[in-house]
TORNU-619299 format. One record per residue (C-alpha): x, y, z; residue in three letters. Coordinates in steps of 0.5 Angstrom, whole numbers. Layout:
((X, Y, Z), "ALA")
...
END
This chain:
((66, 302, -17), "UNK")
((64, 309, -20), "UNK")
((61, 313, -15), "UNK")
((55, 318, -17), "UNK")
((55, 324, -14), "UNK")
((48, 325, -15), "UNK")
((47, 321, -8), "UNK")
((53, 322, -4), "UNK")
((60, 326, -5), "UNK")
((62, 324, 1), "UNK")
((69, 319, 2), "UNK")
((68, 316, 9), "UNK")
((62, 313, 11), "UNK")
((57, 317, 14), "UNK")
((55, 317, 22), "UNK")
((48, 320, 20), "UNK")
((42, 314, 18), "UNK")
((40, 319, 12), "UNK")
((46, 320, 10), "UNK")
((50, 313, 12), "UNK")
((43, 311, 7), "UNK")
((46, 315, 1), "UNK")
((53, 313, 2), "UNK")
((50, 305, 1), "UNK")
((47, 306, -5), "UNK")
((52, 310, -8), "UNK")
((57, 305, -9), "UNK")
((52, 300, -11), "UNK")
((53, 296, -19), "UNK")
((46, 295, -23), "UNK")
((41, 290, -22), "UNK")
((40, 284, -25), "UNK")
((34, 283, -30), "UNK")
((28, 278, -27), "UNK")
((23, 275, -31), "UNK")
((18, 277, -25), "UNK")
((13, 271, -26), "UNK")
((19, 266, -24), "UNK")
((23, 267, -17), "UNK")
((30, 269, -18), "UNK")
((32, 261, -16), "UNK")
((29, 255, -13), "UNK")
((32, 248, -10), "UNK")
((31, 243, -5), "UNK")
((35, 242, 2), "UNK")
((35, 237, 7), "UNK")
((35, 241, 13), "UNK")
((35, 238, 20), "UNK")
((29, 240, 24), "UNK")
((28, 240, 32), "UNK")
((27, 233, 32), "UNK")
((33, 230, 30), "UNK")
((31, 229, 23), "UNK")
((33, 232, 16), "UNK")
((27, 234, 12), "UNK")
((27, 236, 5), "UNK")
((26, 243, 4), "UNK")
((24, 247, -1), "UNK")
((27, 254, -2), "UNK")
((25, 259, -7), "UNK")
((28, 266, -7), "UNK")
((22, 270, -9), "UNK")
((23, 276, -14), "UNK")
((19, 282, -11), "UNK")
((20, 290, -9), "UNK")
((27, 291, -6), "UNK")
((27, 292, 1), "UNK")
((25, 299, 4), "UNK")
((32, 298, 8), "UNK")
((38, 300, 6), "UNK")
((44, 296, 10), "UNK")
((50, 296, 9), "UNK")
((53, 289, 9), "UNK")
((47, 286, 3), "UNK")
((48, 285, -3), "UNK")
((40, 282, -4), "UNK")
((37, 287, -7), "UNK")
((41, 285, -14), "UNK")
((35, 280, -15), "UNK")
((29, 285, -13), "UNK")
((25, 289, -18), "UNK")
((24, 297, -16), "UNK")
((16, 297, -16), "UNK")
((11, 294, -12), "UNK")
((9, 288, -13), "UNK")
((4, 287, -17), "UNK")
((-3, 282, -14), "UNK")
((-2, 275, -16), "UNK")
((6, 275, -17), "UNK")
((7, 271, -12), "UNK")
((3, 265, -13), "UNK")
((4, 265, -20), "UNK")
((12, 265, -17), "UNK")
((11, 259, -12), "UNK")
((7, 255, -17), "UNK")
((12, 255, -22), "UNK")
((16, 253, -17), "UNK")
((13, 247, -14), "UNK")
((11, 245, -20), "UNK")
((19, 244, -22), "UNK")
((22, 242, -15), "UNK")
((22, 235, -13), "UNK")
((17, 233, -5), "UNK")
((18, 237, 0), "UNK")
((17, 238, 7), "UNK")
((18, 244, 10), "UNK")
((18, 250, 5), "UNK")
((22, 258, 6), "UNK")
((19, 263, 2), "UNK")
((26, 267, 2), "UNK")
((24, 275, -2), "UNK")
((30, 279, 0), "UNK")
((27, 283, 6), "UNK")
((21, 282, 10), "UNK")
((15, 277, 8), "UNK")
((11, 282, 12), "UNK")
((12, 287, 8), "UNK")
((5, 289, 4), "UNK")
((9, 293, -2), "UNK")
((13, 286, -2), "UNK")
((8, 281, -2), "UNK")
((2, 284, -3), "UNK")
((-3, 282, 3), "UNK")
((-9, 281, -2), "UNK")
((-4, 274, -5), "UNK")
((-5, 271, 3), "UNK")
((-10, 266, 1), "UNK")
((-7, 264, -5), "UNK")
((0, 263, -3), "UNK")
((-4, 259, 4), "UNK")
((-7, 255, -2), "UNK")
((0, 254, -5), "UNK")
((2, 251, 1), "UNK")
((-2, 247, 4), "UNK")
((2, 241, 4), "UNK")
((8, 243, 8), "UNK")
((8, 242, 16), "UNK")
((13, 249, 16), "UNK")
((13, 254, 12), "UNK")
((19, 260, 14), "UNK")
((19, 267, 12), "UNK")
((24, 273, 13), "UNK")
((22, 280, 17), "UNK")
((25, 286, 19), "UNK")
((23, 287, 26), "UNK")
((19, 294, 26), "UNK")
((14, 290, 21), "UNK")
((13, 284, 25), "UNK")
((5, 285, 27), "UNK")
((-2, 283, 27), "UNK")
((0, 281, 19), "UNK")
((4, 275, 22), "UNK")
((-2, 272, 26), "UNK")
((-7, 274, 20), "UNK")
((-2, 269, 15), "UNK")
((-1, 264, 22), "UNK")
((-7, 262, 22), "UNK")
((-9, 262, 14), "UNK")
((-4, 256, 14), "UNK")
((-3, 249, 15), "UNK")
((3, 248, 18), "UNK")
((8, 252, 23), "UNK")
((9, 259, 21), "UNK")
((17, 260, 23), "UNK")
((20, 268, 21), "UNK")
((27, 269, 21), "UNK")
((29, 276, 23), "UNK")
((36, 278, 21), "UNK")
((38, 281, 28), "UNK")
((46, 281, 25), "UNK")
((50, 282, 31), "UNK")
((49, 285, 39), "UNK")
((55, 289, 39), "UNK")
((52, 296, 40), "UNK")
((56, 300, 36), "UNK")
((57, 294, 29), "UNK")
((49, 294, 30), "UNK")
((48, 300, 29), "UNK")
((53, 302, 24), "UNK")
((50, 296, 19), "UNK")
((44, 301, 18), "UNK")
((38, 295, 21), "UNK")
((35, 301, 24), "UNK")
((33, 297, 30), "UNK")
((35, 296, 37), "UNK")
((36, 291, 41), "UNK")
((30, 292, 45), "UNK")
((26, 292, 39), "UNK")
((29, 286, 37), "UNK")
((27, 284, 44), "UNK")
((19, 285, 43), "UNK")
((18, 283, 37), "UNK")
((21, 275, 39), "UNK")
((17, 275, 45), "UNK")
((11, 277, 40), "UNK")
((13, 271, 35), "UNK")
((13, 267, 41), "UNK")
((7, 270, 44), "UNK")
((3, 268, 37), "UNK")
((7, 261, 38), "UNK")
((11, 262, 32), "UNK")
((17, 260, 32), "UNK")
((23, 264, 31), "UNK")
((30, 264, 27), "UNK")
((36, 269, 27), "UNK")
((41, 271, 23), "UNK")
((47, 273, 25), "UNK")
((54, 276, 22), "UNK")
((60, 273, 22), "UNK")
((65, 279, 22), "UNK")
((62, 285, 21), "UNK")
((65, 291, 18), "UNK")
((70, 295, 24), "UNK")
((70, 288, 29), "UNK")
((77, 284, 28), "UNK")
((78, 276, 27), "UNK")
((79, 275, 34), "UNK")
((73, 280, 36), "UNK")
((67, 278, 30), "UNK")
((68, 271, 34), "UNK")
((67, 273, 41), "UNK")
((61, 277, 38), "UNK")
((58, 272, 34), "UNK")
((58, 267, 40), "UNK")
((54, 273, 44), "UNK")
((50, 274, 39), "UNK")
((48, 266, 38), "UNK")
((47, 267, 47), "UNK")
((43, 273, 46), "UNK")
((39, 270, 40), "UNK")
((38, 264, 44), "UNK")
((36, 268, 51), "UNK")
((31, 271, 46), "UNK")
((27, 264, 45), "UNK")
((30, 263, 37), "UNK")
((30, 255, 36), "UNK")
((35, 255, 31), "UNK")
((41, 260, 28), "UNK")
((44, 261, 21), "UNK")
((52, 264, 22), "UNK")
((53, 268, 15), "UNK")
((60, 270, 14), "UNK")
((60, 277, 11), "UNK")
((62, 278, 4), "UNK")
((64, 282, -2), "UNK")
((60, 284, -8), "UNK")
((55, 289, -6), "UNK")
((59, 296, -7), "UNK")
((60, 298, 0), "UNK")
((64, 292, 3), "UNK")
((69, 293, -2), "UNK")
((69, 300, -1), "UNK")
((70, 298, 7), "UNK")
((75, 293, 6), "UNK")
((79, 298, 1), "UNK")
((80, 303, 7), "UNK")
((82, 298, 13), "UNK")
((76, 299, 15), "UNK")
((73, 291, 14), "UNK")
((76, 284, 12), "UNK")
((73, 278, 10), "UNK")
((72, 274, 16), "UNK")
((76, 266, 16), "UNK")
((73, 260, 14), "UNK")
((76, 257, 20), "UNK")
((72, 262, 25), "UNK")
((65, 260, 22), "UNK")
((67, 252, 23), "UNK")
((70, 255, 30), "UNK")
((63, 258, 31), "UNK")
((59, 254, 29), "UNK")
((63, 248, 34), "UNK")
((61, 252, 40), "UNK")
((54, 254, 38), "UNK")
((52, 247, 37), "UNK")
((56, 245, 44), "UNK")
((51, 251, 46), "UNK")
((46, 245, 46), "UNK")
((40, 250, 46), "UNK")
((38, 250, 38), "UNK")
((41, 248, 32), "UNK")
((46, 252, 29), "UNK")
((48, 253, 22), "UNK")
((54, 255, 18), "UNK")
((52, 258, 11), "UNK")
((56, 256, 7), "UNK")
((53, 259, 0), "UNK")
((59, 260, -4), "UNK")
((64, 259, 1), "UNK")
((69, 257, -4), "UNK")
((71, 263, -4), "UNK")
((74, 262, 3), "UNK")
((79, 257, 3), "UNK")
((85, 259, 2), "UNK")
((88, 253, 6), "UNK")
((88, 246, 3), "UNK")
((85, 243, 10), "UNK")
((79, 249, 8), "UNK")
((76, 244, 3), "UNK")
((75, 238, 9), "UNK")
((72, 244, 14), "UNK")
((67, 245, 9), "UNK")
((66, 238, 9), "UNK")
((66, 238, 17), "UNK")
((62, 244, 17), "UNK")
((56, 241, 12), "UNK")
((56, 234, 17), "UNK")
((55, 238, 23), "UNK")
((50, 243, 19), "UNK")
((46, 236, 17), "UNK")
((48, 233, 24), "UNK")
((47, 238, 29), "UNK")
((54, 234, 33), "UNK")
((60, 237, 33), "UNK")
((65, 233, 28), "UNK")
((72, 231, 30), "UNK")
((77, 236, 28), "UNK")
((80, 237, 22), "UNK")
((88, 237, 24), "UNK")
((92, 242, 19), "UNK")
((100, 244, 20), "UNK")
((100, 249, 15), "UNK")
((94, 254, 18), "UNK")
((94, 257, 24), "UNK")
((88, 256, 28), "UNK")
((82, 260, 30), "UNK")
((83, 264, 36), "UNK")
((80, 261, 42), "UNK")
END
């Protein structure tokens, strides 16, 4: 992908934050085009809560202004508009559609940054997206966690079920963390968890199967201490999402040495220990995760690692004499 020397002339990816920022967006392909009275998808899950039962869930992806932060790994910004999102927005993307989606239970309001953001999700459209909501006993949304405050709580109590905030905390290793231009520090994380846990909000994770400069055998090691260190920090359930191509700058770090794809059988081997962990749920992404496979035993790990997604037990293994088996 062509870059543009208007932001960066550079070739390596930068040390510095502003810089690391520009090199990010140079490598960047075009956005898609969203009709922003519509989110950019929706379906209904079952999703295993802490109880032990599946409950339907509604996801939207809602179509919003892009995240004021650039890191290195997403590719979410593809479906965000480029200006604030008007008032009113929102509502009409969640009406839309609830009006299209099967019954649900829980709801995740998904907009490709943080919630809490007010260039996002205007702050006048709370009450609305409250009303919209009602019906759900959970509703789960994402944040930064420089932008987890009073706003939280505000949103908490305008609705009638649990609040659940996700935070991409990625990894805990220090030097991967830092290079994914998140802009925060695992003392910050720290704070704003035991924010969340101190306004009985409950925490979701993210974090990174593989990051750019980690080894196979390194991203697993990590990604497990990251789960340890999200579960320490009081979160109730973790999602493992494999670090993918498609944003520009994977590929730029891939072509260099500097990233590879992780293994299909790392995130099953993590998701096993994450589970036996017995101290949340523990989540496998598997959104596009076809484009892993390159065994013919892949297809029933992914099979595997869906039952133990609905579960929340460990599955017995799947026995392959073609592929090497994950580091352990």
């Amino acid at each position: 992908m062509q870059q543009d020397p208007s932001h960066y002339d550079g070739v390596g990816y930068p040390e510095n934050g502003a810089a690391r920022t520009r090199w990010i967006v140079s490598h960047r392909g075009p956005k898609r085009v969203h009709n922003p009275l519509r989110p950019y998808a929706c379906f209904v899950e079952e999703e295993i809560d802490s109880g032990g039962t599946l409950q339907p869930t509604a996801t939207l992806f809602l179509t919003n202004r892009e995240c004021r932060y650039r890191c290195l790994m997403c590719d979410l910004w593809q479906d965000t508009l480029d200006d604030t999102t008007p008032d009113g927005v929102i509502p009409a993307q969640i009406s839309h559609a609830l009006a299209e989606l099967s019954p649900a239970a829980q709801i995740k309001l998904y907009n490709a940054g943080s919630f809490f953001d007010p260039l996002s999700i205007p702050r006048a459209d709370y009450p609305e997206i409250a009303r919209l909501v009602e019906p759900f006993s959970r509703v789960i949304v994402e944040c930064h966690p420089a932008l987890i405050g009073e706003s939280c709580i505000d949103f908490s109590h305008s609705i009638n079920g649990k609040l659940e905030v996700a935070i991409g905390l990625e990894t805990v290793h220090p030097g991967a963390l830092d290079r994914l231009n998140k802009r925060f520090t695992l003392d910050d994380f720290r704070r704003s968890a035991e924010y969340l846990r101190n306004a009985d909000i409950d925490l979701r994770v993210f974090l990174l199967l593989r990051p750019p400069y980690l080894s196979e055998e390194e991203g697993i090691e990590w990604a497990i201490r990251s789960l340890e260190f999200a579960f320490d920090s009081g979160a109730t359930a973790c999602a493992v999402i494999p670090v993918r191509e498609g944003n520009g700058a994977m590929e730029a770090l891939r072509q260099v040495g500097d990233w590879a794809p992780p293994k299909l059988r790392s995130l099953e081997l993590v998701q096993e220990i994450g589970i036996g962990m017995q101290r949340g749920r523990v989540f496998a992404d598997l959104w596009n995760i076809e484009k892993a496979i390159d065994c013919p035993c892949d297809l029933d790990r992914i099979l595997r690692m869906d039952s133990m997604n609905r579960t929340q037990k460990i599955m017995p293994p799947v026995l392959c004499s073609h592929c090497t088996p994950a580091v352990r």
